[in-house]
N, CA and C atoms as a LAMMPS dump frame, in Angstrom:
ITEM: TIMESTEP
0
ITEM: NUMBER OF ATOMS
435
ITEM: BOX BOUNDS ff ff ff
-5.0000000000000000e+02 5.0000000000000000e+02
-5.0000000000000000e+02 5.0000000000000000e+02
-5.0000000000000000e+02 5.0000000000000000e+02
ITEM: ATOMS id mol type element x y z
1 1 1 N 172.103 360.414 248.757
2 1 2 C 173.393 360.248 248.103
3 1 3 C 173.288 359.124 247.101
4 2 1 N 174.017 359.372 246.261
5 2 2 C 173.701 358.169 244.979
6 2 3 C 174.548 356.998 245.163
7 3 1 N 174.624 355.837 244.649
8 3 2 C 175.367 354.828 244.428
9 3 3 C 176.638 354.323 243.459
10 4 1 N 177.38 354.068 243.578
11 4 2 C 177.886 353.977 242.454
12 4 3 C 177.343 352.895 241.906
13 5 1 N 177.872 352.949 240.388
14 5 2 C 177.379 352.596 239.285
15 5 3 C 178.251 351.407 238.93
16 6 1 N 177.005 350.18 238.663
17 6 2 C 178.187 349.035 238.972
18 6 3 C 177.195 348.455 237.57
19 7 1 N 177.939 347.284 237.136
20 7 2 C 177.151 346.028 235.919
21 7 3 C 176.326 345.32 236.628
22 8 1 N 175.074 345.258 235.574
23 8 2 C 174.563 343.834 235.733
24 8 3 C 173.38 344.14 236.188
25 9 1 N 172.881 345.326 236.578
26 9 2 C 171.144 345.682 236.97
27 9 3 C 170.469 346.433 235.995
28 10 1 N 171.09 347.394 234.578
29 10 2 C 170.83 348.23 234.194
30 10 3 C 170.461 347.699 232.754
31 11 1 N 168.936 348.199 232.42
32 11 2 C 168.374 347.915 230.875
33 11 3 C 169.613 348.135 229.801
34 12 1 N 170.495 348.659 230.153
35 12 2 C 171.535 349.118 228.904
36 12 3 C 172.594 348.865 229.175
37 13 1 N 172.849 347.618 229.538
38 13 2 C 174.025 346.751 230.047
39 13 3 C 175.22 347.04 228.99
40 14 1 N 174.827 347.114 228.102
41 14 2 C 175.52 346.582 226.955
42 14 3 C 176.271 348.57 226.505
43 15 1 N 175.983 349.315 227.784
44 15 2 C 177.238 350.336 227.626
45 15 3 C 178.208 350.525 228.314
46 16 1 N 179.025 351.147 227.661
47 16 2 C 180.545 351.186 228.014
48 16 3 C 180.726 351.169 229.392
49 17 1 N 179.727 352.417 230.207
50 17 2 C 180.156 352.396 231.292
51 17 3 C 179.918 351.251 232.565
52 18 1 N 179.07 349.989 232.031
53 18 2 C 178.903 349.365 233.124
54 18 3 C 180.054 348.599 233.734
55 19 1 N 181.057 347.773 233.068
56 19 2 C 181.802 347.17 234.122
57 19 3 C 182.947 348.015 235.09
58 20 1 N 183.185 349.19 234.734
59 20 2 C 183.849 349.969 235.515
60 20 3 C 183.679 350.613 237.091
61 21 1 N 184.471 350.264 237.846
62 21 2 C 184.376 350.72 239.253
63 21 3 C 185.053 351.092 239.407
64 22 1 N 184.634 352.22 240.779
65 22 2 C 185.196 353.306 241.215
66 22 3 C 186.999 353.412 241.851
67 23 1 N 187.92 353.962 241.243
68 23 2 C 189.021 353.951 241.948
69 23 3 C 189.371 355.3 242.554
70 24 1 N 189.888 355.416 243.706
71 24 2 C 190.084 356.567 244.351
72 24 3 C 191.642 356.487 244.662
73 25 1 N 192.107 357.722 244.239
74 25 2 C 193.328 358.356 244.646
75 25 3 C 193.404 358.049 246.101
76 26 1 N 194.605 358.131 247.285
77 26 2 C 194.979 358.155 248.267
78 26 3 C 195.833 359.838 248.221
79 27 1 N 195.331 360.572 249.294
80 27 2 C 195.912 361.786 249.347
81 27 3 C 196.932 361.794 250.171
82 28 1 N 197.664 362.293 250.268
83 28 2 C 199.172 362.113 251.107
84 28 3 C 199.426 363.517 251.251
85 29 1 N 198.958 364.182 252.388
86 29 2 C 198.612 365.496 253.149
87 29 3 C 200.293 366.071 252.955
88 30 1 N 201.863 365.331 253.054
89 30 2 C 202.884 365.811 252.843
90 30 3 C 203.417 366.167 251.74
91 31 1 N 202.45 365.861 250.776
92 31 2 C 202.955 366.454 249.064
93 31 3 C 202.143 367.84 249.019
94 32 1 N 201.685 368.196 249.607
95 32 2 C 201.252 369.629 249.739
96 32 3 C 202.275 370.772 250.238
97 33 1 N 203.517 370.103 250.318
98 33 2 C 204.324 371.388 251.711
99 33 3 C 205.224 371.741 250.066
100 34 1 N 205.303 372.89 250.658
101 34 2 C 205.675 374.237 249.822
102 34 3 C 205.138 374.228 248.487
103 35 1 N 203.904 373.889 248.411
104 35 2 C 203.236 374.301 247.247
105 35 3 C 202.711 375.993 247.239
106 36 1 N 202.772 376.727 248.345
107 36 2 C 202.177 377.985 248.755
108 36 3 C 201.147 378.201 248.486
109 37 1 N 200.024 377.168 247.953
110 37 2 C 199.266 377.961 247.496
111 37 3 C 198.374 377.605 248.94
112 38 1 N 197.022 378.64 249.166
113 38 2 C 195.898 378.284 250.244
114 38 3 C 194.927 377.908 249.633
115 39 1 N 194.389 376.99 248.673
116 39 2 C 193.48 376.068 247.541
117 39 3 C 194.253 375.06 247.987
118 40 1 N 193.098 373.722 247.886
119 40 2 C 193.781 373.119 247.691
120 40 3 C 192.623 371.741 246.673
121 41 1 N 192.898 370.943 245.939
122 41 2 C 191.718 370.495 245.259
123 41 3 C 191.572 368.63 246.396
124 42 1 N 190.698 369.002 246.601
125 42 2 C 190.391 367.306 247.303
126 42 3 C 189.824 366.916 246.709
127 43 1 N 189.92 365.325 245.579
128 43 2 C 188.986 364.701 245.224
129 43 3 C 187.624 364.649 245.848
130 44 1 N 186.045 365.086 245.158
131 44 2 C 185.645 364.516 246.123
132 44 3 C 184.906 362.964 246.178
133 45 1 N 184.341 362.746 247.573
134 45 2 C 184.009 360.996 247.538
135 45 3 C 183.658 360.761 246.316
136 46 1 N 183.688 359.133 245.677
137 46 2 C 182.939 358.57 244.819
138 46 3 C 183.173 359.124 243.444
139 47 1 N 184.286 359.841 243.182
140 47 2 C 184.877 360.12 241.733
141 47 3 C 186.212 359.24 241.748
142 48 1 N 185.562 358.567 240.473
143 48 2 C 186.315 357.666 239.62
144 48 3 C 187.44 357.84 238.721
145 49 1 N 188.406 357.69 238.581
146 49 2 C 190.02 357.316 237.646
147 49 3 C 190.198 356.957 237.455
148 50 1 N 191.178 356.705 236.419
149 50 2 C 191.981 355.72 236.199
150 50 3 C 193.378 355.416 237.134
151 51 1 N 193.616 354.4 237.527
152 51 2 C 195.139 354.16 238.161
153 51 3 C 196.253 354.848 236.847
154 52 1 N 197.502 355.277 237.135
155 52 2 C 198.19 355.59 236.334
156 52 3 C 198.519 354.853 235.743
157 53 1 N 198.726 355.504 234.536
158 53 2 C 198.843 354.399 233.43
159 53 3 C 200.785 354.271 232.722
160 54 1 N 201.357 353.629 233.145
161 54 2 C 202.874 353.502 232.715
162 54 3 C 203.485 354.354 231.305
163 55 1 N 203.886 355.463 231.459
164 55 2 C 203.925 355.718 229.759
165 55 3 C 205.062 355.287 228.949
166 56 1 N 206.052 353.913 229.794
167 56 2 C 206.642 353.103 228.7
168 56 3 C 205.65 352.566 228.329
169 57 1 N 204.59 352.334 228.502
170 57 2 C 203.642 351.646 227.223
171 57 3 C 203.546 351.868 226.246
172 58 1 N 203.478 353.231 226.09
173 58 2 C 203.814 354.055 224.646
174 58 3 C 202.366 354.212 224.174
175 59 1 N 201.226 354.561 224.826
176 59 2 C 199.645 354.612 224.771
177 59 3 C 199.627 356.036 224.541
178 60 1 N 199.036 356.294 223.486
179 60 2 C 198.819 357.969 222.937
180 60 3 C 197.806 358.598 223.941
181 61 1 N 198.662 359.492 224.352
182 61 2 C 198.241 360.555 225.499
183 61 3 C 196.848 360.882 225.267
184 62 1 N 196.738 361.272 223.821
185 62 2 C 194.893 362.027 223.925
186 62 3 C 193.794 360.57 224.53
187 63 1 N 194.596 359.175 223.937
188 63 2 C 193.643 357.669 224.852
189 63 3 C 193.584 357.926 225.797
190 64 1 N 194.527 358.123 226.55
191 64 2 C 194.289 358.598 228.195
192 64 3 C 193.545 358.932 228.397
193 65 1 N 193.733 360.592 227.773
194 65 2 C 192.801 361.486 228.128
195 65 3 C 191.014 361.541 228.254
196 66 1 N 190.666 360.503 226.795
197 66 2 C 189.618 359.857 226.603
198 66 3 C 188.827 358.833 227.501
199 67 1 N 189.878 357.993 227.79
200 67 2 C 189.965 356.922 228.554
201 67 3 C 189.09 357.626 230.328
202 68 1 N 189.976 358.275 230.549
203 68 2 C 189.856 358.987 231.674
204 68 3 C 188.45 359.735 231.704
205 69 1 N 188.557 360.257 231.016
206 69 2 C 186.827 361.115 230.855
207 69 3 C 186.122 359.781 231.176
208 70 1 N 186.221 358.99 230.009
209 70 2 C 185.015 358.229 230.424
210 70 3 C 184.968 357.094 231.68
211 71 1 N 185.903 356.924 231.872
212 71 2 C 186.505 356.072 233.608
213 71 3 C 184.907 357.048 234.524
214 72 1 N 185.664 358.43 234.35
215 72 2 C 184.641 359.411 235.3
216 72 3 C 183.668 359.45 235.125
217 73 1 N 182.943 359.651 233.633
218 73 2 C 181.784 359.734 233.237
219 73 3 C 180.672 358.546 234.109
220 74 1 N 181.827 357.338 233.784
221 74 2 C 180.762 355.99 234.115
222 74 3 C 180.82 355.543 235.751
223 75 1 N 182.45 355.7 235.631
224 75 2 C 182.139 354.904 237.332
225 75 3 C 181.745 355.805 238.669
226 76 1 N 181.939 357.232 238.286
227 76 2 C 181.657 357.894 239.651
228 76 3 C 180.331 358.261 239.907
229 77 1 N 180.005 358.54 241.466
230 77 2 C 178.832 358.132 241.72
231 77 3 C 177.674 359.056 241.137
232 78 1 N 176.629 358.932 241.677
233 78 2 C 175.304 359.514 240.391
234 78 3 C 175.183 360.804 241.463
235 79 1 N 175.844 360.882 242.324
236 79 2 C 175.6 362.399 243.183
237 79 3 C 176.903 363.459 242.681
238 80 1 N 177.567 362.72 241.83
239 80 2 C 178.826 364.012 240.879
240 80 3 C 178.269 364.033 239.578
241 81 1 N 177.534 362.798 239.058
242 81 2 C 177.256 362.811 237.632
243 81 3 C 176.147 361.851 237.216
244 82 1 N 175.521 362.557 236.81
245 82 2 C 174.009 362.021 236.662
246 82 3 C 173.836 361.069 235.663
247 83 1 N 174.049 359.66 236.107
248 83 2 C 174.159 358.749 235.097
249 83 3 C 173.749 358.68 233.814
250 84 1 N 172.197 359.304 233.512
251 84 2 C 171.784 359.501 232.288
252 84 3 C 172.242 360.536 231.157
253 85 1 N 172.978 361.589 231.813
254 85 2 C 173.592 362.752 231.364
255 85 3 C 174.953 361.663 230.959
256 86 1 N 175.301 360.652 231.862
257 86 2 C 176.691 360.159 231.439
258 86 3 C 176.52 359.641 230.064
259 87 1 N 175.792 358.427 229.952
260 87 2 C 175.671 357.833 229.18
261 87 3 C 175.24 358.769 227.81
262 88 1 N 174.712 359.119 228.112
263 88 2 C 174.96 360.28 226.465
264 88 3 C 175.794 360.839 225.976
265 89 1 N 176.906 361.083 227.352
266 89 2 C 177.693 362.053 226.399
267 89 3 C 179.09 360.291 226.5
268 90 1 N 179.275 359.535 226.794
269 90 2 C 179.592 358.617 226.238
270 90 3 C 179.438 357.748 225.159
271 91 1 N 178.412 357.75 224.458
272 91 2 C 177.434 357.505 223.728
273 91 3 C 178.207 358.677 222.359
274 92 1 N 178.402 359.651 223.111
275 92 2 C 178.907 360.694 221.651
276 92 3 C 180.487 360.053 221.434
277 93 1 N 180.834 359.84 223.013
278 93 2 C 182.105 359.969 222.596
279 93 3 C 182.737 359.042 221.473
280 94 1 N 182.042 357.691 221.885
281 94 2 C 182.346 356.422 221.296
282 94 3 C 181.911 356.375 219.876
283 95 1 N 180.774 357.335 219.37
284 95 2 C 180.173 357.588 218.214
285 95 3 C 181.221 358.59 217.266
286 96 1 N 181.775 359.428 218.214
287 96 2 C 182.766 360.381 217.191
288 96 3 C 183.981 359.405 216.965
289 97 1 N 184.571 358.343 218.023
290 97 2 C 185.696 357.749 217.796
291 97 3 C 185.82 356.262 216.814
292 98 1 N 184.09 356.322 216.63
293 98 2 C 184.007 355.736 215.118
294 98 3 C 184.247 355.872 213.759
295 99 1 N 184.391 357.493 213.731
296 99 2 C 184.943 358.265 212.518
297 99 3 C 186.294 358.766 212.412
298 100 1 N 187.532 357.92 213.087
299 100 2 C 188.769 358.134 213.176
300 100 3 C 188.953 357.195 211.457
301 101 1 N 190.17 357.429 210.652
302 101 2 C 190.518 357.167 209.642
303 101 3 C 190.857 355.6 209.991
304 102 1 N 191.105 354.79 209.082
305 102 2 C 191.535 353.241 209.632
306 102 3 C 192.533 353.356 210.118
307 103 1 N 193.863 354.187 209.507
308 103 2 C 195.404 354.15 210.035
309 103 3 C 195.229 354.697 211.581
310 104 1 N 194.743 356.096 211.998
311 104 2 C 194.311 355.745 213.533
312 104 3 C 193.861 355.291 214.388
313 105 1 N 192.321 354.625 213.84
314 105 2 C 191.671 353.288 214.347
315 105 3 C 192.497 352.185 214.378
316 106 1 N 193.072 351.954 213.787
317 106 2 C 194.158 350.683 214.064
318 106 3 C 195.4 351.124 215.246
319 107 1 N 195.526 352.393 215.242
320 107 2 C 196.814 352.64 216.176
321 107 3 C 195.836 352.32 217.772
322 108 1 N 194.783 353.403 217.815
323 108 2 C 193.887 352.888 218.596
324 108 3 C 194.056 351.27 219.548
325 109 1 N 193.16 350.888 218.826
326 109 2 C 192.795 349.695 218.727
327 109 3 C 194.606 348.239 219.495
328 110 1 N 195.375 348.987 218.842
329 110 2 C 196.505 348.53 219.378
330 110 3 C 196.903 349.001 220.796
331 111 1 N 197.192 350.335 220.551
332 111 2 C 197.171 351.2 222.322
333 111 3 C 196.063 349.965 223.545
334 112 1 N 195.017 349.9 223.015
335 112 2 C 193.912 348.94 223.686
336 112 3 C 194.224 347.848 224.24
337 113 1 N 195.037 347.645 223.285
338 113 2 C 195.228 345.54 222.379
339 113 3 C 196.437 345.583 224.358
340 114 1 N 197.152 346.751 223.758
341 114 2 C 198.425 346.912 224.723
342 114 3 C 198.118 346.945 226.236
343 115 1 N 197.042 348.034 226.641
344 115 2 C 196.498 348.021 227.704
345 115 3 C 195.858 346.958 228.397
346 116 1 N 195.456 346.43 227.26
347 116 2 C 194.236 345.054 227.808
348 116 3 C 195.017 344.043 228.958
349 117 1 N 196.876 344.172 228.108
350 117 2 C 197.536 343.288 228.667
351 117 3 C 198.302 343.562 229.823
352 118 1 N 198.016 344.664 230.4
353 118 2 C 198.157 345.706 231.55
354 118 3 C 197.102 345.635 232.803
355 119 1 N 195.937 345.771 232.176
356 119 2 C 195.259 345.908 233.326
357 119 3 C 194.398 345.108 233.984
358 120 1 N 195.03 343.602 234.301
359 120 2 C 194.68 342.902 234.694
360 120 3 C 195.127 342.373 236.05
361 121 1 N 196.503 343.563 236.524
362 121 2 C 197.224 343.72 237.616
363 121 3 C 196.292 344.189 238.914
364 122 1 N 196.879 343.64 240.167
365 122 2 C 195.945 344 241.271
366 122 3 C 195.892 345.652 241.711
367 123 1 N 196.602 346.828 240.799
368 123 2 C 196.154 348.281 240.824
369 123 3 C 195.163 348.178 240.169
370 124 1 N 194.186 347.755 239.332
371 124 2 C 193.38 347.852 238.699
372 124 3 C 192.209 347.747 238.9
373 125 1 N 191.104 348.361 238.754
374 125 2 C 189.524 348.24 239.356
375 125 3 C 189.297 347.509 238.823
376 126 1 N 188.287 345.958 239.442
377 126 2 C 187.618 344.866 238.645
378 126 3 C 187.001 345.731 237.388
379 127 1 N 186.689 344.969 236.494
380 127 2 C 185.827 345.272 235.333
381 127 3 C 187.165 345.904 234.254
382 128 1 N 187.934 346.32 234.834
383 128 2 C 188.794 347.081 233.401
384 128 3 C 188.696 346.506 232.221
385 129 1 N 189.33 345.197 232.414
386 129 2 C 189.556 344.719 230.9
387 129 3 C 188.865 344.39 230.274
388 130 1 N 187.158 344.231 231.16
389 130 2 C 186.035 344.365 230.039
390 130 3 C 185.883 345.682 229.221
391 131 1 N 186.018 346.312 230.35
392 131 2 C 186.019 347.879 230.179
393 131 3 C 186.522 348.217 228.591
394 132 1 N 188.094 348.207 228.334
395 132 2 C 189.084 348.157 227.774
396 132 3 C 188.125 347.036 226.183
397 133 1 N 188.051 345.808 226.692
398 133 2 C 187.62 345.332 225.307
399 133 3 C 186.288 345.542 225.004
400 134 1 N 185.369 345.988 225.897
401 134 2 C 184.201 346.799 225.211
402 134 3 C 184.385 348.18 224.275
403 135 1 N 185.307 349.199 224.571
404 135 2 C 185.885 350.508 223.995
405 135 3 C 186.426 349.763 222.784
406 136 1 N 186.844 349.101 222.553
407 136 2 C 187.56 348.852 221.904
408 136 3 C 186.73 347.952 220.78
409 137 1 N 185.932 346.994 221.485
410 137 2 C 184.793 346.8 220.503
411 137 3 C 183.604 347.589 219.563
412 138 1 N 183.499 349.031 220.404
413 138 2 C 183.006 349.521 219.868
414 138 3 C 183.411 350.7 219.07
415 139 1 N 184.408 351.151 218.877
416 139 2 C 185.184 351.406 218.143
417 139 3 C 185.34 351.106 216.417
418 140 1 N 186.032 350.019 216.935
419 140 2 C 186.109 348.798 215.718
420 140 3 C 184.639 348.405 214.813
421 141 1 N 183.879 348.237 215.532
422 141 2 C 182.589 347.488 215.048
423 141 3 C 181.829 349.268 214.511
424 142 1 N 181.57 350.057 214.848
425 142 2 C 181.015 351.454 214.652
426 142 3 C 181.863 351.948 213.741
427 143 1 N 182.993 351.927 212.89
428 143 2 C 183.9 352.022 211.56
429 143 3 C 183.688 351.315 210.66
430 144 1 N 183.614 349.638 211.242
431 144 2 C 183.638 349.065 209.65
432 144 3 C 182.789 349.429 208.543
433 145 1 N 183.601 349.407 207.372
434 145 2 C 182.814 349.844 206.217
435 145 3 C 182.586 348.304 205.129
């Protein structure tokens, strides 16, 4: 079984996914009644999320969405996702979100600015707000012209 994936041992420290750790949902077996269905999806162990994120923040949904991929990509363990497979396709992601126009890179970059000042609360997995100002560093720094 693999480990999760933590900072501070890995030649390539300096990617996105290292300060992020694993957060796990709590399942609550009574939010299942009268759903009818006989499926049912159980997280399984050692996949990583994000805690919910408040949407009076006013943080553009597709960040989330982004956000979230890569939460999973990096922090869950190497027996759901094969760390080296992660880091590449993180590696794209952060590379395509270098070619956003400045007026969205700046909205970006704010959504971030906003979060940063969020997730420093005790729902939050250590490492976020490195997390948060690494994305965000690289972003910024992979645009300038």
């Amino acid at each position: 079984m693999g480990g999760k994936k933590s900072g501070g041992n890995h030649p390539d420290d300096n990617k996105a996914h290292k300060p992020v750790s694993i957060h796990r949902h709590q399942h609550d077996e009574d939010e299942d009644e009268g759903d009818g269905g006989d499926e049912e999806f159980n997280e399984p162990e050692g996949m990583a999320s994000l805690p919910e994120i408040p949407e009076d923040l006013g943080i553009d949904p597709m960040l989330i969405a982004v956000l979230e991929s890569v939460v999973f990509l990096s922090g869950s363990e190497d027996d759901l996702v094969h760390p080296d497979a992660a880091d590449a396709v993180i590696d794209r992601i952060l590379t395509v979100l270098t070619r956003l126009d400045p007026i969205r890179r700046g909205r970006v970059l704010e959504d971030l600015k906003t979060l940063r000042g969020h997730v420093s609360g005790p729902d939050w997995p250590a490492g976020m707000a490195e997390f948060v100002d690494y994305f965000a560093e690289s972003i910024s720094s992979g645009g300038a012209e």
